[in-house]
C-alpha positions in Angstrom: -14.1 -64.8 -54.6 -11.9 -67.9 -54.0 -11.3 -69.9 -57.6 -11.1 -74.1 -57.4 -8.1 -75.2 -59.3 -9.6 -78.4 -59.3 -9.5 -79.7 -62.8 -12.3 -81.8 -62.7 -14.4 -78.9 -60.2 -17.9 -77.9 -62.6 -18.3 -75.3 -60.0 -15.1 -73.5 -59.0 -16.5 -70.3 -57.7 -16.4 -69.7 -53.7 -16.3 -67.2 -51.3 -13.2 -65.5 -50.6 -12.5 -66.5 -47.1 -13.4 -70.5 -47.9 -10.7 -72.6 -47.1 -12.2 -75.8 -49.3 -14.1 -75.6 -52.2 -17.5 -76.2 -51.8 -18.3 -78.8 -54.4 -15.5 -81.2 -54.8 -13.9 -80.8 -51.2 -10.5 -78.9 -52.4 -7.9 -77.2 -51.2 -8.4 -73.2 -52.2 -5.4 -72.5 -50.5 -1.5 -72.8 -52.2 0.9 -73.0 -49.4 -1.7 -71.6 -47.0 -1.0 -68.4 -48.8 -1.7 -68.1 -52.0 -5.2 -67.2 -53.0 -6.6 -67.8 -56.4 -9.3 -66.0 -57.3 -9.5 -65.6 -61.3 -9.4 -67.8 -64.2 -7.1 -65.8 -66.9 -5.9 -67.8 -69.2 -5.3 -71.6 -70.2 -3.4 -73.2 -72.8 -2.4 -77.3 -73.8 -0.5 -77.8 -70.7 -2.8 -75.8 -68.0 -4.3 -72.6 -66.9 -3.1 -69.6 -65.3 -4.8 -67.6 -62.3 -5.2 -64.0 -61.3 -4.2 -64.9 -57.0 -3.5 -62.2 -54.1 -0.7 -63.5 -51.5 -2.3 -63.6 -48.5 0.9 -64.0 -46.4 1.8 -60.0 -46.7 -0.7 -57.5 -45.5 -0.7 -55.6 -48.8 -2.4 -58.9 -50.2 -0.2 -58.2 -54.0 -1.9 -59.7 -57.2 0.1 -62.5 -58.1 0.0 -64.7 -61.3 -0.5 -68.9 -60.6 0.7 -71.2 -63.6 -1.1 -74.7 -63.2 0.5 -77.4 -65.4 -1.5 -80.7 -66.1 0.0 -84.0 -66.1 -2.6 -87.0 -67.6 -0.4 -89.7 -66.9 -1.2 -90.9 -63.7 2.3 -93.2 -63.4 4.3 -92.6 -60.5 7.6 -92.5 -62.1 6.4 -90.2 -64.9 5.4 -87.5 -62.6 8.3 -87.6 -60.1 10.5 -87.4 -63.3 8.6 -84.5 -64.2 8.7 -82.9 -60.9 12.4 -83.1 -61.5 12.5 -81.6 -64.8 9.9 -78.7 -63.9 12.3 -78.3 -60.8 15.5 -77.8 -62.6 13.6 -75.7 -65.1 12.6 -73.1 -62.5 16.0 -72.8 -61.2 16.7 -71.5 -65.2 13.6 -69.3 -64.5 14.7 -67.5 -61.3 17.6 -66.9 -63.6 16.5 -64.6 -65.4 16.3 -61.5 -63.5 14.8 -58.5 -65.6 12.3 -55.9 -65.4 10.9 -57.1 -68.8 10.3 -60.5 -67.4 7.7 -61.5 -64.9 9.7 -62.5 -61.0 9.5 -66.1 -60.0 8.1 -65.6 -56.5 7.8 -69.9 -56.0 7.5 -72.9 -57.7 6.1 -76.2 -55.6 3.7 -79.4 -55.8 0.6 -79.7 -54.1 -2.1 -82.3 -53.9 -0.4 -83.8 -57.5 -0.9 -80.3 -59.3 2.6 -78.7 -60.3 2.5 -75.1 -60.0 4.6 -71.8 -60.7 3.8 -68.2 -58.9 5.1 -65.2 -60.5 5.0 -61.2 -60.6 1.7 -60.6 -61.6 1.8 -57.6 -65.1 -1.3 -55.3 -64.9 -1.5 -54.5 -68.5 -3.2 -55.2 -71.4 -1.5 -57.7 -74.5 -0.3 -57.0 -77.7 -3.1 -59.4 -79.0 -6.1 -56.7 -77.2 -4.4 -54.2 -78.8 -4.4 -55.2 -82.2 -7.8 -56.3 -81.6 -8.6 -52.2 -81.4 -5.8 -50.8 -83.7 -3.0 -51.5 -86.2 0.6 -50.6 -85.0 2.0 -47.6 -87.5 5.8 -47.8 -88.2 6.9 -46.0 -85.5 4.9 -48.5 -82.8 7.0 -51.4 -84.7 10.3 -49.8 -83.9 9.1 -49.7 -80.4 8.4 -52.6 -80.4 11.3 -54.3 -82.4 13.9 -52.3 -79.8 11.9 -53.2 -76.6 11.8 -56.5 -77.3 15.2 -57.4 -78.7 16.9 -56.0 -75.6 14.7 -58.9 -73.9 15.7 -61.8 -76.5 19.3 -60.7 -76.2 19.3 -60.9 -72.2 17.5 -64.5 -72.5 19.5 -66.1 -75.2 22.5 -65.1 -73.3 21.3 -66.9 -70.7 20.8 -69.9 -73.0 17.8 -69.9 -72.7 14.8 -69.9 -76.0 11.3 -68.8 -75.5 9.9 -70.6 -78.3 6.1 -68.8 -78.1 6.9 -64.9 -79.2 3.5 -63.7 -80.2 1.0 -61.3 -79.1 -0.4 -63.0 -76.5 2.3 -63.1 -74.8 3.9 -59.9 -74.5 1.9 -57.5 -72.2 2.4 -53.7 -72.2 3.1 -52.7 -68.8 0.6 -50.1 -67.4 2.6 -48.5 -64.9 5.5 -47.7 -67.8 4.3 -47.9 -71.1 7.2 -50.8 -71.4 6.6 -54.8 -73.0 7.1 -57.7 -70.8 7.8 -60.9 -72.0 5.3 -64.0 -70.2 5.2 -67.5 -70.9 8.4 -69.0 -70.5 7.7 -72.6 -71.1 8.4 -74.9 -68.1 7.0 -77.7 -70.9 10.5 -77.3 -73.1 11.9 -79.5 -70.6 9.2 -81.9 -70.2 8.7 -82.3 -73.9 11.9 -83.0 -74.4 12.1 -85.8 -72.3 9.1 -87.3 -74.0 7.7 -86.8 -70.8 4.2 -85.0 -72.9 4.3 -87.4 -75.7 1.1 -85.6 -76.7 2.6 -82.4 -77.4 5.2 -82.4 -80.5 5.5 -78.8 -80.5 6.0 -75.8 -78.7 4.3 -72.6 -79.8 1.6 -71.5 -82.0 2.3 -72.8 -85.5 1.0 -69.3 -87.0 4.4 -67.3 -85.2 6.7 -70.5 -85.0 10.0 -71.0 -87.2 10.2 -73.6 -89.6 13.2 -75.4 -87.9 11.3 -75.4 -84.8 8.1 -77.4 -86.9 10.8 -80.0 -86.9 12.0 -80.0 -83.4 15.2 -77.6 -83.7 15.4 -74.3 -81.8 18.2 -71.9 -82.4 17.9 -68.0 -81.0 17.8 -67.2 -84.3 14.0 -69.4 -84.2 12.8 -66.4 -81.7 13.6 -63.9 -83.8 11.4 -65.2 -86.4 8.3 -65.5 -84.4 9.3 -61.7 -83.4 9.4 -60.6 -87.2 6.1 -62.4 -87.3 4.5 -60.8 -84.3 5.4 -57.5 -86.1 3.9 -58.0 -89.6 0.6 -59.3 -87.4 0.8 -55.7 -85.6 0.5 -54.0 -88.4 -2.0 -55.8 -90.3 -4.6 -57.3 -88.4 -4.3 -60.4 -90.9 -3.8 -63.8 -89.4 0.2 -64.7 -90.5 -0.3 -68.1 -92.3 -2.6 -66.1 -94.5 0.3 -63.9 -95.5 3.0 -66.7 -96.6 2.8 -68.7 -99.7 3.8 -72.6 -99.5 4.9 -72.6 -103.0 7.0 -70.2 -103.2 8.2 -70.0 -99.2 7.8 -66.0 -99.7 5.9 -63.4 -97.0 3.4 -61.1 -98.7 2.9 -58.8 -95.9 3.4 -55.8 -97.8 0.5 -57.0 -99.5 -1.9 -56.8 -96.6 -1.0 -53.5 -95.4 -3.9 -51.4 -94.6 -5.0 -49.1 -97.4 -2.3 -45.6 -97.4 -0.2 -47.5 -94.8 3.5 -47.3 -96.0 6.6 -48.8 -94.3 10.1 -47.6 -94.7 12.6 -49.4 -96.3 15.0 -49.6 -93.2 11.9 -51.3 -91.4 10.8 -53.4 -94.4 14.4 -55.2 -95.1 14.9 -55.4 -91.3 11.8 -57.3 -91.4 12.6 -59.3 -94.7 15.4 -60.6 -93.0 13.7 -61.6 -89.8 10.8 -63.8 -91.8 13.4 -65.5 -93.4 13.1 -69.1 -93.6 16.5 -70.5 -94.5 18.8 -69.8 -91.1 21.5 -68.6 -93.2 19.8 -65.8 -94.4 18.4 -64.7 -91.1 19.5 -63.1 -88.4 21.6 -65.5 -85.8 21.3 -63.5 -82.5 19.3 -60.0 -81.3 22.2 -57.8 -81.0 22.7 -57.9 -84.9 19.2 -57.2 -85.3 19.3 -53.8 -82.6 22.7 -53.1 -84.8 20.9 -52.2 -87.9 17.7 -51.1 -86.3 20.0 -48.7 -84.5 22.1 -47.7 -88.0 18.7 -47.3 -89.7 17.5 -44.9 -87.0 20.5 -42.7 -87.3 20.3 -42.3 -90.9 16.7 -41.8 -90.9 17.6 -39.1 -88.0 20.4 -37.5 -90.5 18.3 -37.4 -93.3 15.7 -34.9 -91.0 18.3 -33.1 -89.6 19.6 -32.0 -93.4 16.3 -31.1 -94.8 15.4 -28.9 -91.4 15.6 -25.6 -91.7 16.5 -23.1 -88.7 14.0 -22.8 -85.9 14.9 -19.8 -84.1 16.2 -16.2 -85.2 19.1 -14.4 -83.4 16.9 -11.8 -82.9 14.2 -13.7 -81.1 16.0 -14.6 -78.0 19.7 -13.9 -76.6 20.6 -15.8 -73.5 20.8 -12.7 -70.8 23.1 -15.4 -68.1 26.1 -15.6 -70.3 27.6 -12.2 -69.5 28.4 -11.9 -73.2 27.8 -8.5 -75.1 27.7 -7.9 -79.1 30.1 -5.4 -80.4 28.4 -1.9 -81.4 31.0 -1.1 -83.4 29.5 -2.1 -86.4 26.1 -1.4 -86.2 25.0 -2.0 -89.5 26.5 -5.5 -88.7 24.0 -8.2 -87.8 23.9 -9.2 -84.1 25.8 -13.0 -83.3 23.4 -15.1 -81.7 24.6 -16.5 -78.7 23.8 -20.5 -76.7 21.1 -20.5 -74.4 20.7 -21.7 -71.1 17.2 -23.3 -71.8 15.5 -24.8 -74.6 12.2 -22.8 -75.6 8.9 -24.0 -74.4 8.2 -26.8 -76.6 6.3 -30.6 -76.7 9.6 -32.6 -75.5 8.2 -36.0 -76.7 10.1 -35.8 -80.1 13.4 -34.5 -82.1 10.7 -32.8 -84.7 8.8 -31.4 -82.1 12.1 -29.9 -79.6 13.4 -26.4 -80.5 17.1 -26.5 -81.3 18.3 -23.9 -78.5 21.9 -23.5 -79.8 22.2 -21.1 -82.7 25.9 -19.9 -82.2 28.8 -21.1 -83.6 31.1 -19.4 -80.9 32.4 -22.0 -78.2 30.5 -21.8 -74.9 31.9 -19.4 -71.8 33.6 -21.9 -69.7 33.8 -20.1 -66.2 34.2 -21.8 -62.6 33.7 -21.4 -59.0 36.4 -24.4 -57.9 38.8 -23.9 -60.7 37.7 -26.6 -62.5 39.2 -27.4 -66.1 36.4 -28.1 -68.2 38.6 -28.5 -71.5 37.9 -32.2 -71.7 34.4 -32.1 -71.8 34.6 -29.6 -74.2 36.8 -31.7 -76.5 34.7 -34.8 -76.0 31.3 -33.0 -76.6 32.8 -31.1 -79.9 34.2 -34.8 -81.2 31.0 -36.2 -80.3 32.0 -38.5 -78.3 29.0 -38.4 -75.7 30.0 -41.4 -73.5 33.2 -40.1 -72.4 31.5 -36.8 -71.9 28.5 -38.2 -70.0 31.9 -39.9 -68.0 33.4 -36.7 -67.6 30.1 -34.7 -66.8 30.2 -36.5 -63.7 33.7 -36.4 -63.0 33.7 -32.4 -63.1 30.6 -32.1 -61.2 32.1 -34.2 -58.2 35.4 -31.6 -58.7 33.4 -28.7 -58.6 31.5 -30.0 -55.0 35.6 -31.0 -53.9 34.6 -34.7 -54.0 36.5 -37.5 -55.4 35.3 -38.6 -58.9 32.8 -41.0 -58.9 31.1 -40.3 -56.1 27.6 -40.7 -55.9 25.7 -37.2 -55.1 22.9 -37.3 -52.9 19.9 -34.9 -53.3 21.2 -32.5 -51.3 24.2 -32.3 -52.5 22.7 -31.2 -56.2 21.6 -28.3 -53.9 25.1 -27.1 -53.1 26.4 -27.1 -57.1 28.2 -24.0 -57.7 25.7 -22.0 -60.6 28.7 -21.1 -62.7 29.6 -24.9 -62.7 26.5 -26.3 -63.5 25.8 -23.8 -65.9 28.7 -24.3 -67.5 28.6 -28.0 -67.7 24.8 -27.2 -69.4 25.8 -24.9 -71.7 28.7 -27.2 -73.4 25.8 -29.9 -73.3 23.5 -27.6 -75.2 25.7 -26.2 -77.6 27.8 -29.0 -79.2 24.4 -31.1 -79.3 22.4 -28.4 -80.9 20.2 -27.6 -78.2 19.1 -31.3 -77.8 21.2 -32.8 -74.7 21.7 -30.9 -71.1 20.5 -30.6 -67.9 17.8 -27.7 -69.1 16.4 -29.9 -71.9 15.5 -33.0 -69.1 14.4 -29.9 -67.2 12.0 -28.7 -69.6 10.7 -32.1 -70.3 10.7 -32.8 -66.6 8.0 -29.7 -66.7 6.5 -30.5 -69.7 5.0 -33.6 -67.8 4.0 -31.7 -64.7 6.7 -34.0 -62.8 5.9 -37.2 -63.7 8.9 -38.8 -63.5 7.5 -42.1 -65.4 6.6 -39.7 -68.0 9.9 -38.4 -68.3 11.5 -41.5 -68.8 9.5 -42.5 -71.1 10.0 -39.4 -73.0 13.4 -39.7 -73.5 13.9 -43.1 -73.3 15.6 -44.0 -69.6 14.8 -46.7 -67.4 12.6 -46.2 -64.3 15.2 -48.4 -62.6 18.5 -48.2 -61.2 21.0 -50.5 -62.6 23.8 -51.7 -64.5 21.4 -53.2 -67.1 19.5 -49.8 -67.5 22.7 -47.8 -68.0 23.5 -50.5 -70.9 20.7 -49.5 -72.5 21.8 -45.8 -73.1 22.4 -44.7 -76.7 25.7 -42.5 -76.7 23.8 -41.2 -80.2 23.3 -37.5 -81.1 20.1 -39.2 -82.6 19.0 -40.1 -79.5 15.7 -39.1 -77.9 16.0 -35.0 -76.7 17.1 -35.0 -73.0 18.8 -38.8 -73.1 21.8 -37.0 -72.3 23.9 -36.9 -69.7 22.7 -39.4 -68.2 21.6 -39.7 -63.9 24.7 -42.3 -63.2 26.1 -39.4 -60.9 22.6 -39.7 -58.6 23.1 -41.7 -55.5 20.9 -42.5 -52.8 17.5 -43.9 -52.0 15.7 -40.8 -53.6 17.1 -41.0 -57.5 14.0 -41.1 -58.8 13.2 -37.2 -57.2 17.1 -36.1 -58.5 14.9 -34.1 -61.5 13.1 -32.1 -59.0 16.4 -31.0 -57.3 18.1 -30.4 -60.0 15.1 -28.2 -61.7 15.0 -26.3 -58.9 18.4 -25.4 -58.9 18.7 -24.7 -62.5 15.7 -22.3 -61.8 17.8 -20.7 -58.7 20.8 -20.1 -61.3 18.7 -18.5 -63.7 17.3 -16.3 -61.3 20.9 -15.1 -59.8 22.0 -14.1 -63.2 19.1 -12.2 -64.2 19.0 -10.4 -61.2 23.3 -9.6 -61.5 22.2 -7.8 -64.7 
């Protein structure tokens, strides 16, 4: 079906190979290419349009933004033209995978109108029309989201609508994309829209922004906002009291629902209304989101008691024996090679594989000194052990550090090496970092690599913003660590397979050597 964008069209459907609409005469063609063919959405300043680009053979969904402009003068629209011009330039600006591309922007037949990367997904909004978020959705939310408020406002640039609507989760990655940047700041600024005072629903907006002043600080509300609709269903104005300017969200919780105190004052001091006593930019708000996680992460970790006995497994590849001498003497466990078969999709749910306290067997095939990961890994510090993981693995193939390995070249990694490089990983992060853990979780989803990142929180891209967006934390996700920076090529996406197969073809030497 071909869709009329005709404003003033009462019949809009047509076939889809009609070039002019039937009724009214118009053009069904943008550019001679782009195709609408769906009504999905419309709003005070125009609709938006489900379209397929008929200019590439794969005919891709795209998403067409129509704005409306009532005032027929001249000089008005020109002006606006102008505006919506130099606004789109600020648009194709913001380059990230949680924001829709900007394919084109153009005028045609007095309509304004913006193409962009169409989001198959469903909204926030139809999601909380079937479900409440629990805490742990909100931190999802909260840390996906920020890292997308932080990228913009650097950028100078203020959404002004955060709210359900307008943050689709992405099917094809479980991530939240941003939509709806408004092309109308621009235009309303210039008094160019007399008719429309404000941007953004008044339930999510900040009150500065009810009087015409936006500060990054005014997203961050309509965030905190977003989140206290996700988890109660109840429409936000309905929550705040005018007399005493106060949120009663806790209030409306749903009945056995309880929210942790980390989440609750992180929220408190989103809703605030006075800007002094709210946050002023995203990367304070991911600070203490990311101090509350680690705590809450400490606080498990103390109260958990051992998961494995040394009696239940000793890891046959090390080449270590017990001493007999003593035989009334209990056995010392020993670090394993490989986590146990367990769900991988959480710390409560991942097996800690390391139960020895004796520093891992550091053995080579190159001669390569493996001290300094050591020393990194036992101080914690996992960035310049993730660093050096790569460095050693480029020594041990006789390359120059930094270089980039290729998939076949995971295939020539010496066993001892890679072994060894695994076992440090394993044992000075308590069996929740290394090469075997992503391999077990790489398993656990049958290969899936979107899976797997989602599982322990990567990027399904390769790029400098997705290695930003590592957390050098021992309370990070199981397998986030070390990281795939040492993958090059056009295949990093299959580096999981290779290097499964070779941990599997290590395994398998040792045990047979025994």
């Amino acid at each position: 079906m071909s869709y009329c964008l005709n404003p003033e069209c009462q019949q809009p459907e047509n076939s889809n190979t009609a070039e002019l609409c039937l009724n009214c005469g118009f053009n069904l063609l943008l550019r001679q290419r782009y195709r609408p063919i769906q009504l999905i959405g419309r709003g005070g300043f125009g609709k938006t349009f489900l379209a397929i680009d008929e200019d590439i053979p794969s005919q891709p969904r795209c998403a067409v933004k129509q704005f409306y402009f009532h005032d027929r003068d001249p000089k008005i629209f020109n002006k606006a033209l102008e505006l919506f011009h130099q606004e789109a330039i600020r648009l194709d600006d913001l380059k990230h995978p949680q924001i829709p591309k900007l394919l084109a922007c153009f005028e045609q037949e007095r309509q304004i109108y913006l193409v962009q990367e169409f989001i198959d997904g469903q909204t926030l909004k139809q999601e909380l029309d079937r479900s409440v978020c629990d805490e742990n959705q909100i931190w999802q939310v909260l840390q996906d989201l920020l890292s997308v408020l932080q990228f913009i406002h650097d950028k100078r640039v203020i959404h002004r609508d955060i709210k359900p609507e307008n943050i689709i989760r992405r099917q094809s990655d479980n991530k939240l994309v941003l939509i709806d940047f408004g092309i109308a700041k621009l235009l309303t600024d210039s008094a160019l829209l007399r008719s429309a005072t404000l941007i953004g629903s008044q339930d999510y907006v900040a009150p500065e922004q009810m009087r015409g002043k936006v500060f990054p600080a005014s997203d961050l509300y309509s965030l905190g906002v977003t989140c206290i609709r996700l988890m109660t269903q109840v429409p936000p104005l309905d929550m705040y009291d005018c007399n005493t300017e106060r949120w009663w969200w806790r209030d409306f919780l749903p009945k056995g629902t309880s929210i942790s105190n980390e989440l609750g004052e992180i929220l408190d001091k989103l809703l605030q209304t006075n800007l002094s006593q709210r946050y002023s930019f995203a990367a304070e708000v991911l600070q203490d989101i990311n101090a509350a996680l680690d705590l809450r992460h400490q606080n498990f970790l103390s109260l958990k008691t051992p998961l494995a006995k040394p009696s239940q497994r000793i890891a046959p590849t090390l080449n270590h024996r017990h001493n007999s001498a003593n035989l009334n003497a209990p056995p010392t466990p020993e670090p394993e090679i490989s986590p146990t078969k367990t769900p991988a999709n959480s710390a409560e749910n991942l097996s800690l594989s390391v139960i020895s306290n004796l520093d891992p067997t550091m053995i080579s095939a190159r001669a390569v000194d493996y001290t300094r990961l050591r020393d990194f890994l036992s101080k914690k510090k996992w960035k310049e052990a993730d660093r050096e993981t790569w460095t050693v693995m480029c020594q041990s193939l006789s390359l120059t550090p930094g270089t980039q390995l290729e998939i076949s070249q995971i295939y020539q990694l010496p066993c001892p090496d890679l072994q060894t490089v695994d076992r440090l990983w394993l044992h000075y992060s308590q069996g929740r970092f290394g090469f075997s853990v992503q391999k077990e979780i790489y398993e656990s989803v049958k290969g899936d690599y979107v899976r797997f990142c989602d599982r322990v929180n990567w990027q399904t891209y390769n790029s400098a913003t997705a290695l930003g967006q590592i957390k050098f934390s021992q309370q990070a996700p199981p397998g986030h660590l070390p990281y795939r920076s040492w993958v090059g090529g056009v295949q990093w996406l299959r580096h999981l397979d290779a290097l499964s197969a070779k941990l599997t073809e290590c395994d398998n030497n040792a045990a047979a050597k025994l």
